[in-house]
Backbone as CSV, one residue per row, in Angstrom:
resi,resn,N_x,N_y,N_z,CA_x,CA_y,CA_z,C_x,C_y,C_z
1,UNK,18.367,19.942,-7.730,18.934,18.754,-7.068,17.982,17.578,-7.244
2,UNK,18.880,16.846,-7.227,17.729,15.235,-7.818,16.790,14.935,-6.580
3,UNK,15.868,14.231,-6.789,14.911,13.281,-5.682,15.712,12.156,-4.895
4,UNK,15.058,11.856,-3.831,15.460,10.745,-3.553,14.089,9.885,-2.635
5,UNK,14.079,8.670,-3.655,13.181,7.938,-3.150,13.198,6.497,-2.096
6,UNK,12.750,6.865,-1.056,12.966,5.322,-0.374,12.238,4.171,0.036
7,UNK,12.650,3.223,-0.510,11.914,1.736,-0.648,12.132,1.049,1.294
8,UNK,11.365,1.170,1.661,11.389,0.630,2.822,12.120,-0.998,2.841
9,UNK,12.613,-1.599,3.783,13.282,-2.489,3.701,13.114,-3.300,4.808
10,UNK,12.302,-4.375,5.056,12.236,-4.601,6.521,12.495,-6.280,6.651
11,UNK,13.056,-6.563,4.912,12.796,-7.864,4.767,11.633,-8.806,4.429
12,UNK,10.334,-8.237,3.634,9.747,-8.937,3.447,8.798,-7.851,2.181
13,UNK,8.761,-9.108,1.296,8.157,-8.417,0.100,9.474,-8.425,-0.989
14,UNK,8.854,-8.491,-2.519,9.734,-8.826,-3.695,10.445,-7.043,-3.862
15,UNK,11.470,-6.595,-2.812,11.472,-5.198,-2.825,12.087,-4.846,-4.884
16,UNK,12.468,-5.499,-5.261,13.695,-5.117,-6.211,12.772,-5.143,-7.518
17,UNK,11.435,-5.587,-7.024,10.615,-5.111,-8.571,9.600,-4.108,-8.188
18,UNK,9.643,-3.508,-7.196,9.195,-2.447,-6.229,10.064,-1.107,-7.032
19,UNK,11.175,-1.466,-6.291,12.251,-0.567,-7.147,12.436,-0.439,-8.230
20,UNK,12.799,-1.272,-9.397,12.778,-1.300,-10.556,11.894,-0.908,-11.441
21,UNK,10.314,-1.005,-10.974,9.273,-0.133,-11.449,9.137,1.064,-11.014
22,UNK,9.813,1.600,-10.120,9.882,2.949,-9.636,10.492,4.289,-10.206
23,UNK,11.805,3.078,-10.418,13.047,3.435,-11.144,12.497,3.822,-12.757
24,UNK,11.612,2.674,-13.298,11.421,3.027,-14.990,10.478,3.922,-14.695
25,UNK,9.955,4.854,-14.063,8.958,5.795,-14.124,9.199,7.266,-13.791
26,UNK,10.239,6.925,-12.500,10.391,8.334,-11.881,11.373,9.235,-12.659
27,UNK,10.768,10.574,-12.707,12.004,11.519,-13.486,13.728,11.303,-13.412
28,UNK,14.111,11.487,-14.782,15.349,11.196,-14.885,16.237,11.797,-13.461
29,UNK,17.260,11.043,-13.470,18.344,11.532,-12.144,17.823,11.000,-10.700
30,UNK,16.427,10.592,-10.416,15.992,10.089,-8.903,16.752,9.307,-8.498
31,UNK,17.062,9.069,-7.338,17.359,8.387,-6.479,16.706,7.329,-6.199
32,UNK,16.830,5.985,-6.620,15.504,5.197,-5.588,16.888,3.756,-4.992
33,UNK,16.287,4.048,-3.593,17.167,3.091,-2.860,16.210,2.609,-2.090
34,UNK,16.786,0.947,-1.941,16.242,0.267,-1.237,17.103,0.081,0.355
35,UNK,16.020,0.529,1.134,17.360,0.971,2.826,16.386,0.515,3.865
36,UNK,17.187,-0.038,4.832,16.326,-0.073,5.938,16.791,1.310,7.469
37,UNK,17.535,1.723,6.545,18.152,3.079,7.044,17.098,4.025,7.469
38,UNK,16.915,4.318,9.018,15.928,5.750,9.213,16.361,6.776,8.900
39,UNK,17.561,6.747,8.866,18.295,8.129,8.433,18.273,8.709,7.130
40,UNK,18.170,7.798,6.302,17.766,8.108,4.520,16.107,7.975,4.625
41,UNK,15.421,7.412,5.432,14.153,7.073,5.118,13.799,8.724,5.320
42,UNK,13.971,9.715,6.571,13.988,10.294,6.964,14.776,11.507,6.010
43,UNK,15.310,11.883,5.405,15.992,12.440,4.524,15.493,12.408,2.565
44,UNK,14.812,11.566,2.761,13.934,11.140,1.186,13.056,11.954,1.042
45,UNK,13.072,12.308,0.116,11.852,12.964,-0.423,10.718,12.497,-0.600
46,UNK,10.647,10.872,-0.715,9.030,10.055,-0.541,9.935,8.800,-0.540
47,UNK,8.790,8.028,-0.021,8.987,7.087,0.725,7.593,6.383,0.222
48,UNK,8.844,4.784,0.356,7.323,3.614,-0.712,7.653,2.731,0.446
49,UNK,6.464,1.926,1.023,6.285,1.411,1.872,5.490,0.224,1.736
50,UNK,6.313,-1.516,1.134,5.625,-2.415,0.055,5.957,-3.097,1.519
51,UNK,5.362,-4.333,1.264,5.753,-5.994,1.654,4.293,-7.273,1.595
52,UNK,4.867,-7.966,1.969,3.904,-9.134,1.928,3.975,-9.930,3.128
53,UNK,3.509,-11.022,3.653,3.362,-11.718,4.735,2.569,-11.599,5.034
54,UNK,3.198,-12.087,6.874,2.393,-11.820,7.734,2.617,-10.173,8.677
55,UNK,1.130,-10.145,9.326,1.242,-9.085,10.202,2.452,-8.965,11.061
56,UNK,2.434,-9.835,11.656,2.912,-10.366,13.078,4.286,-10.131,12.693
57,UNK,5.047,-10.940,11.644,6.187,-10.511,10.967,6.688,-9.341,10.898
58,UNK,5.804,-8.602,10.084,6.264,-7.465,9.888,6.680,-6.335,11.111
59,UNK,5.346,-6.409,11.743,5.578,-5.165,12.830,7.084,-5.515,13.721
60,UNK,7.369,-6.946,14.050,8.421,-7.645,14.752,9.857,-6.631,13.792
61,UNK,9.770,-6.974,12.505,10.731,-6.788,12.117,11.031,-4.789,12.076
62,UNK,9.519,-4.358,12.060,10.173,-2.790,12.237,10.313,-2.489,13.237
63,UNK,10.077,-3.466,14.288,10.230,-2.982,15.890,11.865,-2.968,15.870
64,UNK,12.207,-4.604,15.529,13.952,-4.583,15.836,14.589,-4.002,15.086
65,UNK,14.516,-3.148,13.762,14.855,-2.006,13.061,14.938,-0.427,13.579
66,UNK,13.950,-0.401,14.724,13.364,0.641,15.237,12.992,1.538,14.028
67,UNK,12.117,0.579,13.394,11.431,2.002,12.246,10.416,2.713,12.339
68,UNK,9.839,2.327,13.603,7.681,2.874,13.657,7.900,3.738,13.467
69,UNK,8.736,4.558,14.534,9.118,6.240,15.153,9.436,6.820,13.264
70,UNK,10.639,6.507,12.784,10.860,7.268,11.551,9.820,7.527,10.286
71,UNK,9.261,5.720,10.624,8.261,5.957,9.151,6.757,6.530,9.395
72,UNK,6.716,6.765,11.268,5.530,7.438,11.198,5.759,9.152,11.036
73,UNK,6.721,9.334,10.874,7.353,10.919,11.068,7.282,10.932,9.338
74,UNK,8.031,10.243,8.585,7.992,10.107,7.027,6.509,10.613,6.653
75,UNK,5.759,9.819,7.241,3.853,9.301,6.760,3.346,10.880,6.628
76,UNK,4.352,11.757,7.628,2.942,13.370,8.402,4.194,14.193,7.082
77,UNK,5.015,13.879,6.542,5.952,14.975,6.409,6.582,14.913,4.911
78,UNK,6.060,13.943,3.948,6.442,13.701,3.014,5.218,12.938,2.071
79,UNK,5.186,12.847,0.694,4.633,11.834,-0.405,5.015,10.231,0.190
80,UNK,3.978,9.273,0.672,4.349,8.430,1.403,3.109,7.519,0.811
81,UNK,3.932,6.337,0.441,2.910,5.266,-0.609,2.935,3.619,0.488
82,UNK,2.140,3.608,0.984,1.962,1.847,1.267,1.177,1.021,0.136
83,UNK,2.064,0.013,-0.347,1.538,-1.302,-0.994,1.661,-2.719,-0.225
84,UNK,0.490,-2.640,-0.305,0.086,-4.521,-0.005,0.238,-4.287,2.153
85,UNK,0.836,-5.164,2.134,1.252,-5.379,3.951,1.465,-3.714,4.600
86,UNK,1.863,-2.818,3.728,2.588,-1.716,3.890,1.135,-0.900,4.139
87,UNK,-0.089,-1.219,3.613,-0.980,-0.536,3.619,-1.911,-1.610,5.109
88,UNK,-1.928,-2.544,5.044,-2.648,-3.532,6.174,-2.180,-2.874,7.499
89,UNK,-1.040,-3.004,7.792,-0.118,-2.616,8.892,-0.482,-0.989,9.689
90,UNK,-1.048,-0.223,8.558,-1.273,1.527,9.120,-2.474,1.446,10.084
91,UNK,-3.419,0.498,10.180,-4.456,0.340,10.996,-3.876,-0.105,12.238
92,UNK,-5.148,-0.234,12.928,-5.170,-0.501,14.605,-4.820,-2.030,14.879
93,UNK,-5.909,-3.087,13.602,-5.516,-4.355,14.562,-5.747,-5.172,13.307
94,UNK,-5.018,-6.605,13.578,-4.899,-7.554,12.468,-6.066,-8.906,13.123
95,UNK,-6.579,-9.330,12.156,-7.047,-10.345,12.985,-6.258,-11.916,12.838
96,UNK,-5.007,-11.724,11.847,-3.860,-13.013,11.443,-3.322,-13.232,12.720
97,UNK,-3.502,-14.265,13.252,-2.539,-15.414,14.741,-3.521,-15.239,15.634
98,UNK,-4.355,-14.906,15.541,-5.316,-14.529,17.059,-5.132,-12.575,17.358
99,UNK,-4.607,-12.346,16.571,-4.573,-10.576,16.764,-3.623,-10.097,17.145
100,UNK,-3.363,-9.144,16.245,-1.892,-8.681,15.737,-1.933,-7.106,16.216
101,UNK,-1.007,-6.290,16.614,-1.188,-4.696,17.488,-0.486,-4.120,16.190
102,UNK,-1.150,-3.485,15.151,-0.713,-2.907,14.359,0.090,-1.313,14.670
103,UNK,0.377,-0.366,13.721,0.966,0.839,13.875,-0.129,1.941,14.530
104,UNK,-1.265,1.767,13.760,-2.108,2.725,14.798,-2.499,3.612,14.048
105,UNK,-1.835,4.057,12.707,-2.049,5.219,11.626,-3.629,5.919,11.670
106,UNK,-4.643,5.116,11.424,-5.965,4.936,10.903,-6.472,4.043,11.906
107,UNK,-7.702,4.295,12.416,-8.581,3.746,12.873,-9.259,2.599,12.207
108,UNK,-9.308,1.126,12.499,-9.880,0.099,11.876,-9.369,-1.181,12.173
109,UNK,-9.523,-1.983,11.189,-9.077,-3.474,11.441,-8.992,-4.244,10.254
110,UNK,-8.074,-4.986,10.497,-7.526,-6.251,9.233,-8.202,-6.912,9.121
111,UNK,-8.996,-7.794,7.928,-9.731,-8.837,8.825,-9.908,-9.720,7.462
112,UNK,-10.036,-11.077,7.850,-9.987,-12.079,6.950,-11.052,-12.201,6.100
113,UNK,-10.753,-12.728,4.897,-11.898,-12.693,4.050,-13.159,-13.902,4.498
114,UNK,-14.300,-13.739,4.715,-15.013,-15.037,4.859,-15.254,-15.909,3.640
115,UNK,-15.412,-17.392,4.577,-15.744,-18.126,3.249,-17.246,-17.660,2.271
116,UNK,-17.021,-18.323,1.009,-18.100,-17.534,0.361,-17.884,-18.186,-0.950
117,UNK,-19.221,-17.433,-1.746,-18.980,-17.593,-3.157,-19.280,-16.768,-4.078
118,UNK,-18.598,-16.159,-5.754,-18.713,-15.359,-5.941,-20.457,-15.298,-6.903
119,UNK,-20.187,-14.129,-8.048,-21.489,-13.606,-8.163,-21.842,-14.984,-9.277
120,UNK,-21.058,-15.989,-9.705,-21.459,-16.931,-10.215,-21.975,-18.620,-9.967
121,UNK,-21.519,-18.111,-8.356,-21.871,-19.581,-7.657,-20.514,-20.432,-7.143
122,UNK,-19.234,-20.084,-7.744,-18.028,-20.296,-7.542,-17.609,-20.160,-6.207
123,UNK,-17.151,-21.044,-5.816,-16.221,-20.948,-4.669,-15.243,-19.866,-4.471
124,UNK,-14.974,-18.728,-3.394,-14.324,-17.864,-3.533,-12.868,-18.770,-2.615
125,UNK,-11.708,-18.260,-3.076,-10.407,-18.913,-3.588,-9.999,-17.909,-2.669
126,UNK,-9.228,-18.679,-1.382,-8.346,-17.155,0.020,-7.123,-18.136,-0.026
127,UNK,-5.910,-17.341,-0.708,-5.889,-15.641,-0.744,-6.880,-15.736,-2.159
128,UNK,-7.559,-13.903,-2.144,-7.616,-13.374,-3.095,-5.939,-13.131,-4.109
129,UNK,-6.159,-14.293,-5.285,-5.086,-14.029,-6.021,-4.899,-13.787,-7.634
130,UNK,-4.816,-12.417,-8.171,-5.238,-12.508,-9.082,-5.506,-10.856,-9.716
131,UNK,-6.351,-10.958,-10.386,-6.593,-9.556,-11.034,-7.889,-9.404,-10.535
132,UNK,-7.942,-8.010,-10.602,-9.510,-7.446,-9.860,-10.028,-5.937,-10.324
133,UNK,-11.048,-5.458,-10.254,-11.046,-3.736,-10.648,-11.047,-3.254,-9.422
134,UNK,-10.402,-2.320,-9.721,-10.626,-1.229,-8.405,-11.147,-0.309,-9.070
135,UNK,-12.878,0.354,-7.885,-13.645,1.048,-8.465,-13.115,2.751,-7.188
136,UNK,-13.354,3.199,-7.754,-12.293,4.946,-7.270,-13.433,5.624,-6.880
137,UNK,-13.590,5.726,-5.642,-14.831,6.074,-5.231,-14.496,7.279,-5.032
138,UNK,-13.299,8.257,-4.423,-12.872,9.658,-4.578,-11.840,9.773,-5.078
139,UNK,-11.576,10.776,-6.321,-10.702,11.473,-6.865,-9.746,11.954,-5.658
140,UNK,-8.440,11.400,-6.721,-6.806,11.457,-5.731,-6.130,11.770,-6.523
141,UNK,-4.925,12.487,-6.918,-4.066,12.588,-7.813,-3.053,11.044,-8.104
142,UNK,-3.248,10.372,-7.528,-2.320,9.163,-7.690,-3.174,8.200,-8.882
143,UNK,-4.344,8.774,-8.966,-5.789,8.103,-10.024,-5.144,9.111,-11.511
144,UNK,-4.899,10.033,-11.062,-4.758,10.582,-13.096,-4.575,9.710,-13.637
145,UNK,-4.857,9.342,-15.157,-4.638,8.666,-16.015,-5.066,7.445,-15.943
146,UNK,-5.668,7.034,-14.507,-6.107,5.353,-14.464,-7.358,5.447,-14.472
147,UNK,-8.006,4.957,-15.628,-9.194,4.447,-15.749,-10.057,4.072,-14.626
148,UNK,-11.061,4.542,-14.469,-12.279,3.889,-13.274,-12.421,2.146,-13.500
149,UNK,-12.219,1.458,-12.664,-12.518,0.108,-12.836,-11.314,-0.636,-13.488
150,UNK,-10.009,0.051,-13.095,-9.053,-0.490,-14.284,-8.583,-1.498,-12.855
151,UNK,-7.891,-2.425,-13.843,-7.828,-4.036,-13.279,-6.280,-3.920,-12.910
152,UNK,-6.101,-4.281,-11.125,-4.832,-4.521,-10.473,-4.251,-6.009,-10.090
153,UNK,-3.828,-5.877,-9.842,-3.145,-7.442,-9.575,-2.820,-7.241,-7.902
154,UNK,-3.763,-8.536,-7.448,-3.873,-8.883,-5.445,-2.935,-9.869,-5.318
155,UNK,-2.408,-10.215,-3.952,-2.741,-11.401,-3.556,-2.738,-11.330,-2.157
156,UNK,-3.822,-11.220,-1.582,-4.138,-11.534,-0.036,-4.922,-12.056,0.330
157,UNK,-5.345,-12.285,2.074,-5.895,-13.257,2.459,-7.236,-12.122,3.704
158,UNK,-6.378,-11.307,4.059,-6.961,-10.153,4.746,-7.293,-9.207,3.700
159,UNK,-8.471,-8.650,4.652,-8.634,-6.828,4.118,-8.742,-6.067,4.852
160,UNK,-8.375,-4.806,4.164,-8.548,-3.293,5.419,-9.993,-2.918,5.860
161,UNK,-10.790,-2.951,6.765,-11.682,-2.308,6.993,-11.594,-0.940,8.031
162,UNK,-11.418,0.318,7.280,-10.900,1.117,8.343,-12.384,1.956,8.686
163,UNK,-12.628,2.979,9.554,-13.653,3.079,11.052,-14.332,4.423,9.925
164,UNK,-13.352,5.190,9.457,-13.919,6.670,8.812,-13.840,5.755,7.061
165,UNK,-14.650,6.273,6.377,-15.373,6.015,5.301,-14.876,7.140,4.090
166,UNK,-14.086,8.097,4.649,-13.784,9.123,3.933,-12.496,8.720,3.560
167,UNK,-11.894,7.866,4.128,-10.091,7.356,3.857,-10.351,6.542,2.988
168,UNK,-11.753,5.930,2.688,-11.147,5.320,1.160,-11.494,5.880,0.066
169,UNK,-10.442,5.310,-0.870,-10.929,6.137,-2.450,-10.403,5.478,-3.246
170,UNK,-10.326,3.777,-3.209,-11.152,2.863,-4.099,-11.492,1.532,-3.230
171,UNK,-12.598,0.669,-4.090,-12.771,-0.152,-3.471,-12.862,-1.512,-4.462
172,UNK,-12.992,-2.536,-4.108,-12.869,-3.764,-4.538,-13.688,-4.784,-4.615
173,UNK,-14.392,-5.887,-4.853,-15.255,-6.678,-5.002,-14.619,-8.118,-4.716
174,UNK,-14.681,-8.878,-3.376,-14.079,-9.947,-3.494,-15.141,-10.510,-2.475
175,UNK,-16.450,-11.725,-2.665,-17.319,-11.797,-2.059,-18.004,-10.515,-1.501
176,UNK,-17.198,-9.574,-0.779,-17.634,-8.502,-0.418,-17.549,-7.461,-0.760
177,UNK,-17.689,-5.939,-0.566,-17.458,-5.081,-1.106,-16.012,-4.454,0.373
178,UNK,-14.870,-4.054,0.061,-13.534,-3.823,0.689,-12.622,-2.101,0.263
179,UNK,-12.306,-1.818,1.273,-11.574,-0.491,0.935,-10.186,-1.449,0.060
180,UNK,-10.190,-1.052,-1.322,-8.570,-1.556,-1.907,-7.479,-0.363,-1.702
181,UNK,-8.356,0.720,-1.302,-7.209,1.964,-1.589,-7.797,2.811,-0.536
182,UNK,-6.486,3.437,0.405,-7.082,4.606,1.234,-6.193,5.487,1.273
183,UNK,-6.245,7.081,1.670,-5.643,8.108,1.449,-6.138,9.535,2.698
184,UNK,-5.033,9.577,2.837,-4.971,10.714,4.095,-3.890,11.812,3.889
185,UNK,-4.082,13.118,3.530,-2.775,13.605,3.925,-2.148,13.254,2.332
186,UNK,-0.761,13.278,3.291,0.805,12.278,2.390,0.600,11.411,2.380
187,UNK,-0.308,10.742,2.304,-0.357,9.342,2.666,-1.478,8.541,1.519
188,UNK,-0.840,7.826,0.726,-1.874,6.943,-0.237,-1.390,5.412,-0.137
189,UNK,-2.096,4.871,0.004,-2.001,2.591,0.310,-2.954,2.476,-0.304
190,UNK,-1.971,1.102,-1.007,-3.102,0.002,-2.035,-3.075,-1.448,-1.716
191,UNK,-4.302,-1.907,-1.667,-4.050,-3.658,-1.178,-3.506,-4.145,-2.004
192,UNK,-3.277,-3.481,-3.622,-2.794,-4.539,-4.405,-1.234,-4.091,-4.959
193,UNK,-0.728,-4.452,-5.757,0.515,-4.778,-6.340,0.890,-3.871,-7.459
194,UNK,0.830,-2.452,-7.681,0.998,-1.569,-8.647,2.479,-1.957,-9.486
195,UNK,3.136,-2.745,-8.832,4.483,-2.661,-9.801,4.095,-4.266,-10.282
196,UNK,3.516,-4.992,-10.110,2.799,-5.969,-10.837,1.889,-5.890,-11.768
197,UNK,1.113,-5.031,-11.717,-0.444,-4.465,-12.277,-0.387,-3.745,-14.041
198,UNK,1.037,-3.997,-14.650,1.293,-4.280,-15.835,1.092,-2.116,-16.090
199,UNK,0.410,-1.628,-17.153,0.601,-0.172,-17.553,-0.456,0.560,-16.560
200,UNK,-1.560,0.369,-15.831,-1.931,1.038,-15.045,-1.374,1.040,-13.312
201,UNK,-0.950,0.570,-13.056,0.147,0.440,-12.008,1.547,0.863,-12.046
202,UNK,1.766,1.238,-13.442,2.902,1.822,-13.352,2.611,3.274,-13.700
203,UNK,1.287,4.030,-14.269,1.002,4.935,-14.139,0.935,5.426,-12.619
204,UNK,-0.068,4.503,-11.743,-0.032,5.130,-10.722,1.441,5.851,-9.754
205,UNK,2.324,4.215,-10.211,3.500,4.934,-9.502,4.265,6.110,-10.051
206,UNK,4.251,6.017,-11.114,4.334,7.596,-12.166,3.773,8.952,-11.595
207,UNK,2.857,9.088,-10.909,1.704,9.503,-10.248,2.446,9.842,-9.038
208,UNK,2.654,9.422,-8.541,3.177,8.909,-6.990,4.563,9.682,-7.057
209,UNK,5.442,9.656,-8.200,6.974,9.842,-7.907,6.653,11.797,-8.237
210,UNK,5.652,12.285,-8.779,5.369,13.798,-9.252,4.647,14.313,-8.189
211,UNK,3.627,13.612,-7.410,2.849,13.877,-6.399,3.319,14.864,-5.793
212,UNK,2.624,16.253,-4.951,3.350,17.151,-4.297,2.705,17.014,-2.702
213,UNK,2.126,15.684,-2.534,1.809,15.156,-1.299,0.490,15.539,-0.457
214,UNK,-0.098,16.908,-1.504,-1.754,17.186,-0.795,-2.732,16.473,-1.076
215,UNK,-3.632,16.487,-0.339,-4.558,15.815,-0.577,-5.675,15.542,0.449
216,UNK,-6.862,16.656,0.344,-7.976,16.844,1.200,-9.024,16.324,1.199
């Protein structure tokens, strides 16, 4: 019987090139729908969990969806991918509007990039927008085939700083050194844009649609 993959839907984020890169990767016959449905979210075999904005936005909009409850049940029980906002949001707290009450997933905090400059004297440019390496500090199966240091495509203004040191497994260079990637469980989030990120981003999601969801 075929897969079925679900693109979270909460209204925010370019979902349909989310999908469409999902779609050119995942084994013939998948399913990939874009739903704001708990009932399919809940019924999927994995679940991709993208957007962009703001904090504040987002959580508003899965509150009046009533999605926390489903997609935190998805997160313990299935192959479950956050990109961009989708990965900000799994922590405790945002520091965007004066402080934002995130989902709670992971222990940590959102937090804005400071002003700064980079390793050439340059003014660092918020949002981070652009291409960057992500360096893979622990082996994940969602990494096969991607090069150490291979270059993703950002654009944010926050970063994840989460509390345990073991949830990340890559990191990033933007004035500072930043978790870009963390992983628990079923559970893998990237700050950056894999269906943007040209042939290594679409490996990963390649990665992602075969995944059998362990990961210690």
């Amino acid at each position: 019987m075929a897969e079925a993959i679900a693109i979270v839907d909460y209204g925010m984020g370019n979902l349909r090139s989310v999908a469409k890169a999902v779609e050119h990767v995942a084994p013939a016959g998948t399913e990939v729908r874009i739903t704001d449905s708990a009932e399919y979210i809940l019924n999927a075999d994995r679940v991709v969990f993208p957007g962009q904005g703001a904090a504040a936005d987002c959580m508003a909009a899965l509150k009046s969806l009533d999605l926390i409850a489903p997609l935190a049940e998805a997160a313990k029980t299935r192959p479950f991918l956050g990109i961009c906002m989708g990965m900000q949001v799994m922590l405790d707290h945002s520091e965007e509007n004066g402080g934002v009450h995130l989902l709670s997933w992971f222990k940590g905090a959102v937090q804005r990039f400071p002003a700064g400059v980079d390793a050439s004297g340059l003014a660092l440019k918020i949002p981070q927008m652009g291409w960057n390496e992500i360096r893979q500090v622990r082996p994940h199966p969602l990494w096969h085939g991607v090069a150490d240091m291979s270059r993703f495509y950002f654009v944010h203004s926050y970063y994840c700083a989460p509390e345990d040191a073991s949830l990340t497994v890559g990191e990033t260079e933007y004035g500072l050194r930043y978790t870009a990637a963390l992983a628990r469980g079923s559970v893998f989030a990237i700050q950056s844009h894999p269906e943007k990120s040209a042939d290594d981003g679409l490996i990963l999601l390649k990665n992602f649609t075969r995944w059998d969801g362990r990961f210690d």
